[in-house]
C-alpha positions in Angstrom: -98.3 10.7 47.6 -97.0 8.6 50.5 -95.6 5.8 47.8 -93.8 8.4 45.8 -92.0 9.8 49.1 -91.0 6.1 49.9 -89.7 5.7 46.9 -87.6 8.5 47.1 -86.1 7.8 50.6 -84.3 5.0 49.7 -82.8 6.7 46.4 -81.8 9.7 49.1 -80.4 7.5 51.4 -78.2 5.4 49.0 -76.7 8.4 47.3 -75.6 9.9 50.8 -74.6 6.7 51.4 -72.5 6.7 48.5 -70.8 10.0 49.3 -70.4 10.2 52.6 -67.2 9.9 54.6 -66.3 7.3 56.9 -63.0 6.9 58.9 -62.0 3.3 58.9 -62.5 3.0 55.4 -61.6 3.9 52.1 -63.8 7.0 50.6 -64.2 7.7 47.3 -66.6 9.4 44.4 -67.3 8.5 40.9 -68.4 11.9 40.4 -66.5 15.9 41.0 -65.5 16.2 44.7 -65.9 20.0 45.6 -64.5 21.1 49.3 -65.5 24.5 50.2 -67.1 25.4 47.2 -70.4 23.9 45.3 -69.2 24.2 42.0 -66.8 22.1 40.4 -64.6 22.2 37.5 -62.1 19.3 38.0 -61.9 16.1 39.6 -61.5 18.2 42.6 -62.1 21.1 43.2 -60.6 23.0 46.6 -61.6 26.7 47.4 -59.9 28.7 50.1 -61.6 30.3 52.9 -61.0 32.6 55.5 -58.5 31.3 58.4 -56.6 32.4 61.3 -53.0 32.7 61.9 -51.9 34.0 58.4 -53.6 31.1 56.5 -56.1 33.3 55.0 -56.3 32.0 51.0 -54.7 28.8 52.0 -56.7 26.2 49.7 -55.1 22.9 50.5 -52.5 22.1 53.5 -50.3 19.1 54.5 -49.7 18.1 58.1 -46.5 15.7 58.3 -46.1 16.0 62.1 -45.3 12.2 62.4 -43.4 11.9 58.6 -40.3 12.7 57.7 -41.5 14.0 54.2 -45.1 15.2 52.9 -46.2 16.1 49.5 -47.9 14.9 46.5 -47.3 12.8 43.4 -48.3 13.4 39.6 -48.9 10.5 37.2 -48.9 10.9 33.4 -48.5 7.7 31.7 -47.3 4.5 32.4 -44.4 4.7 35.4 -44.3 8.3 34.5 -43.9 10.0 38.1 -43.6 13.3 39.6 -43.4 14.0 43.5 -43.5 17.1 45.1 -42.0 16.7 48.7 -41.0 19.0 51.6 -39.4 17.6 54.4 -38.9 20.4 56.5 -35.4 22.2 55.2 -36.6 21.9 51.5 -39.5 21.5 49.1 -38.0 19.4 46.4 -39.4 18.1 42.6 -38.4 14.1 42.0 -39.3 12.5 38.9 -39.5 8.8 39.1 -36.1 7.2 37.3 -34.8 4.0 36.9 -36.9 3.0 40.2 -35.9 5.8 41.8 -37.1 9.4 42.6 -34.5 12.1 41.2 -34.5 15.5 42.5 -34.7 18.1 39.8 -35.7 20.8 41.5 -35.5 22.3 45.5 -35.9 25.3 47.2 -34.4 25.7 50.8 -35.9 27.8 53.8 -33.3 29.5 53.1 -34.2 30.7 49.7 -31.7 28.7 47.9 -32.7 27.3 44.8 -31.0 24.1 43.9 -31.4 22.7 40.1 -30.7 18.6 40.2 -29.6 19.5 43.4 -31.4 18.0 46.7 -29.6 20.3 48.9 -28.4 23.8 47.4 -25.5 25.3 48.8 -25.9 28.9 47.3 -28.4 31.1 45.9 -28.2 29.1 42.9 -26.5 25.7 43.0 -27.1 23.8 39.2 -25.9 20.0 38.7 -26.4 19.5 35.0 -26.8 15.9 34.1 -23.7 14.6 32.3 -24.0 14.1 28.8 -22.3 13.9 25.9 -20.3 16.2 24.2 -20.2 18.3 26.6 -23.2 19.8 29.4 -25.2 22.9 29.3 -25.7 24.5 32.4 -27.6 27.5 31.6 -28.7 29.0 28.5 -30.2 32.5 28.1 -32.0 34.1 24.7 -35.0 36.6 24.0 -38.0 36.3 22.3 -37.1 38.7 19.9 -33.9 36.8 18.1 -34.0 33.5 19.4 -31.1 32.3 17.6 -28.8 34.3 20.1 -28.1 33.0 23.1 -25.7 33.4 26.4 -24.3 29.7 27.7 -22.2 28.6 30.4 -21.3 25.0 29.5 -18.6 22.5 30.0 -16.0 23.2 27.5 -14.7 19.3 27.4 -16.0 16.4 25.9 -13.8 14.4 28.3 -15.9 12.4 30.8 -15.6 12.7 34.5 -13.8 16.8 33.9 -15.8 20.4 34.2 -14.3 23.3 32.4 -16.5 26.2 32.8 -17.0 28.3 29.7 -19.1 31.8 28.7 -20.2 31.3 25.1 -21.9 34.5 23.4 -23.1 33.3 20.0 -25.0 36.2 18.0 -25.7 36.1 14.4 -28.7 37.5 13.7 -26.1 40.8 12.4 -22.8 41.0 12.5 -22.0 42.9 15.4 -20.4 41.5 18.4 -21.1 38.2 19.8 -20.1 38.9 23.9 -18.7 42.0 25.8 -18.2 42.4 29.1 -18.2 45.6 30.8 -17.1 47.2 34.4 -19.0 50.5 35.0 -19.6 53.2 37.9 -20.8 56.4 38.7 -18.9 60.0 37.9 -18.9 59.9 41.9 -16.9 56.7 42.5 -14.6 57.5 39.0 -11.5 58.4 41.3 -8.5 56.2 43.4 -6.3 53.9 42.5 -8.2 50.3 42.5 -9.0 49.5 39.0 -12.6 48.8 37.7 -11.7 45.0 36.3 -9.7 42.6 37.2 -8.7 39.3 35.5 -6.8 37.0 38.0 -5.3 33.6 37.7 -4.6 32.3 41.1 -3.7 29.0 43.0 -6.5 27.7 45.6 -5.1 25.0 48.1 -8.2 24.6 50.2 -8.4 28.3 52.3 -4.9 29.1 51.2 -4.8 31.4 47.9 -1.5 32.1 46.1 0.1 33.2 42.5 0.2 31.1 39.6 3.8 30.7 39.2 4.9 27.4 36.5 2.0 27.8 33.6 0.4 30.7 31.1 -2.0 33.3 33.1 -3.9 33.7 30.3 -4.2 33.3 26.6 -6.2 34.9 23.6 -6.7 32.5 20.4 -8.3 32.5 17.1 -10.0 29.0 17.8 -7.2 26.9 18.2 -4.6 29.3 16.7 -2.6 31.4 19.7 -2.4 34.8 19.2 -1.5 36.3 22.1 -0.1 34.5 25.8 0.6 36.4 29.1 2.7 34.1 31.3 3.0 33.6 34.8 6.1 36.2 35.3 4.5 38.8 32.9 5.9 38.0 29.9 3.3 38.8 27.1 3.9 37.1 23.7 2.2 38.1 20.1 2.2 35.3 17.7 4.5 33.3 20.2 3.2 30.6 23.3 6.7 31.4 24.9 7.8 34.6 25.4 11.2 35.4 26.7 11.0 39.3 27.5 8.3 41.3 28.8 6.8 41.7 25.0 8.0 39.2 22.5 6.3 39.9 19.1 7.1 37.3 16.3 6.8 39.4 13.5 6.3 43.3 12.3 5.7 46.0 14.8 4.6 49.4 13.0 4.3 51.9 15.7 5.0 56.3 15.2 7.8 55.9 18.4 9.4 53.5 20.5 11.3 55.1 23.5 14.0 53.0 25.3 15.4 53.8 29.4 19.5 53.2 29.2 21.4 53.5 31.9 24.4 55.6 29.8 25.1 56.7 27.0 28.2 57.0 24.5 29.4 60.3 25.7 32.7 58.3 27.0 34.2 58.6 23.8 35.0 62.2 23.9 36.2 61.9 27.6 39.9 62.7 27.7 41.0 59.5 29.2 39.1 57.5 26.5 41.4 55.3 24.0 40.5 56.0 20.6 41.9 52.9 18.5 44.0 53.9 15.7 42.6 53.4 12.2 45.3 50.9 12.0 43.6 48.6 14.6 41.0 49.1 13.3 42.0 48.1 9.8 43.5 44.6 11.6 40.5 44.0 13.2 38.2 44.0 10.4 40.6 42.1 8.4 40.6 39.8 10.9 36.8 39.6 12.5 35.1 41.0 9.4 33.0 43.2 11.5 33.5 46.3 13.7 35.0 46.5 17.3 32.9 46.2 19.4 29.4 45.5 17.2 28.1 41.8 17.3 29.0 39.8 14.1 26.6 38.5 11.5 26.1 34.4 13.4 25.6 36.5 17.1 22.8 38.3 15.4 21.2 35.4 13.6 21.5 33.4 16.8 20.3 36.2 20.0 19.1 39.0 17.7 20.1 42.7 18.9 19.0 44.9 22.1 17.5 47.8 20.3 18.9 50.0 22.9 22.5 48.3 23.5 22.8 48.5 19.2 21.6 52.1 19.4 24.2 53.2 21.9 26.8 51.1 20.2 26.3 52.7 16.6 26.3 56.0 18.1 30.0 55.2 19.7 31.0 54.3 16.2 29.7 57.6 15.1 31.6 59.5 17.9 34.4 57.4 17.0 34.4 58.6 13.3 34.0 62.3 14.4 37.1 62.2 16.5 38.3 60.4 13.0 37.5 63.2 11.3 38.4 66.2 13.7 42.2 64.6 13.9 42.3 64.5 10.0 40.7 68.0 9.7 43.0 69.0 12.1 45.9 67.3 9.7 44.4 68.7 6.9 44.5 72.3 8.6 48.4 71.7 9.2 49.3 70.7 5.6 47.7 73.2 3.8 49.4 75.5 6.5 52.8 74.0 5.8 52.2 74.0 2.2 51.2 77.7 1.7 54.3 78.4 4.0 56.0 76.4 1.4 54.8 78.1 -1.8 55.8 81.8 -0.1 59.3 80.6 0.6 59.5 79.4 -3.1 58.1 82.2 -4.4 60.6 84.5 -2.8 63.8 82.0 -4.1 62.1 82.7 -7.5 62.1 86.2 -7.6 65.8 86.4 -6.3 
């Protein structure tokens, strides 16, 4: 009995040996390390217990009093790294490139999240890695119809330049790819502010002012323009310039167009008006080859016609001709006057 009990001490003693931990040298196991538990189910195994101070559940804690930055690393294969860091504004994920650690990922005491940012700014602050063809800085689908998607991406391919772009693509029907929407309450469906706004606007550091030498904003069917709004207000259908407040290259159908003058052609039948004697008239056509007055043929081709200038115009012509007319009704009314006076004085020569 007393050979097998000094047989095991030594066994005992080696294997405590073994695992036991010393402080001026390295420790290690070749076997599971469990701390606060006896069962183990890794490499290492850590089980929270009960603190003070609000630490209750804590199951593994960094001091970095004297350090600048504390954490962990992650090693998969090869140079393959991964550190997970806090320094005491952030906690921030680096993986290990090109002999260097990369953050891809911090969170601020703040509660900004930063994505290849080190220090996020905002809420959400994303530096997409440049690439090319153009980046992708967020994409958004559901599990349901993963071939649809929402993306804000750069819409150049040009190195070193960012332009921001909202890209619906949808095709699993063929509904509608993107819609934007502004909505309230039946409470708050009152005043005069409206419920979206699209603004164009100069920013000169904290100075903000009006866009005032290029397009506000433009509507196109890939790279075909359909419809431009310019700085001054000027909207354009099927034209990039427009040089009125709608220009329209091509048909308009519409059921009424209504058109403010200020006047009308009521002068003609004022009493001091000068009504041109067919005469004139006659020398002036033979001469001009159109009306007094009315734009020739070249004018036309070259500046078109003001719907309500023309409109006002014609209608003076029209007044014209009825004063025309009334003076040779008038004449008319006279001759056949004269005339019948005639016929009764013959008729009485005749019955003499």
């Amino acid at each position: 009995m007393k050979k097998t009990i000094l047989l095991l001490i030594p066994i005992a003693l080696s294997h405590f040996a073994h695992a036991q931990w010393v402080n001026d040298e390295n420790n290690y196991t070749s076997g599971q390390l469990a701390i606060g538990s006896s069962a183990t189910w890794a490499p290492l195994t850590i089980n929270s217990v009960s603190g003070a101070n609000g630490n209750v559940g804590v199951s593994l804690a960094f001091d970095g009093t004297i350090h600048p930055e504390i954490g962990y690393r992650f090693k998969a294969n090869g140079s393959n790294y991964y550190q997970v860091l806090y320094n005491g504004s952030h906690i921030m994920w680096k993986h290990y490139e090109s002999s260097n650690y990369v953050p891809k990922m911090s969170l601020s005491n703040e509660g900004n999240l930063g994505l290849g940012v080190a220090s996020p700014s905002s809420s959400l602050d994303i530096l997409t890695k440049s690439v090319s063809g153009g980046e992708h800085l967020i994409k958004l689908k559901v599990s349901d119809a993963t071939t649809d998607y929402l993306t804000i991406q750069n819409n150049t391919g040009t190195g070193g330049q960012f332009i921001p772009a909202i890209v619906g693509f949808h095709e699993s029907d063929n509904r509608l790819a993107l819609r934007l929407t502004a909505s309230t309450s039946s409470s708050t469906d009152n005043g005069s502010n409206a419920l979206m706004i699209f603004d164009s606007r100069q920013i000169n550091g904290s100075s903000h002012s009006a866009i005032s030498a290029r397009p506000l904003f433009q509507w196109s069917n890939f790279t075909d323009a359909k419809m431009t709004m310019l700085a001054n207000g000027n909207l354009g259908l099927g034209t990039e310039s427009p040089d009125s407040k709608l220009a329209v290259n091509g048909t308009i159908h519409t059921k009424e167009v209504r058109v403010d003058l200020n006047g009308w052609s009521d002068f003609v039948f004022a009493n001091d008006y000068k009504l041109p004697t067919l005469k004139e008239v006659e020398t002036y056509i033979s001469e001009n080859k159109h009306l007094p007055e009315i734009p020739s043929e070249a004018e036309v081709s070259e500046n078109g016609i003001n719907l309500g200038e023309m409109n006002a115009k014609l209608l003076q012509k029209i007044e014209e001709l009825t004063l025309y007319m009334i003076d040779m009704n008038r004449r008319m009314n006279q001759l056949e006057t004269e005339n019948t006076e005639l016929k009764e004085k013959v008729q009485l020569l005749e019955d003499k």
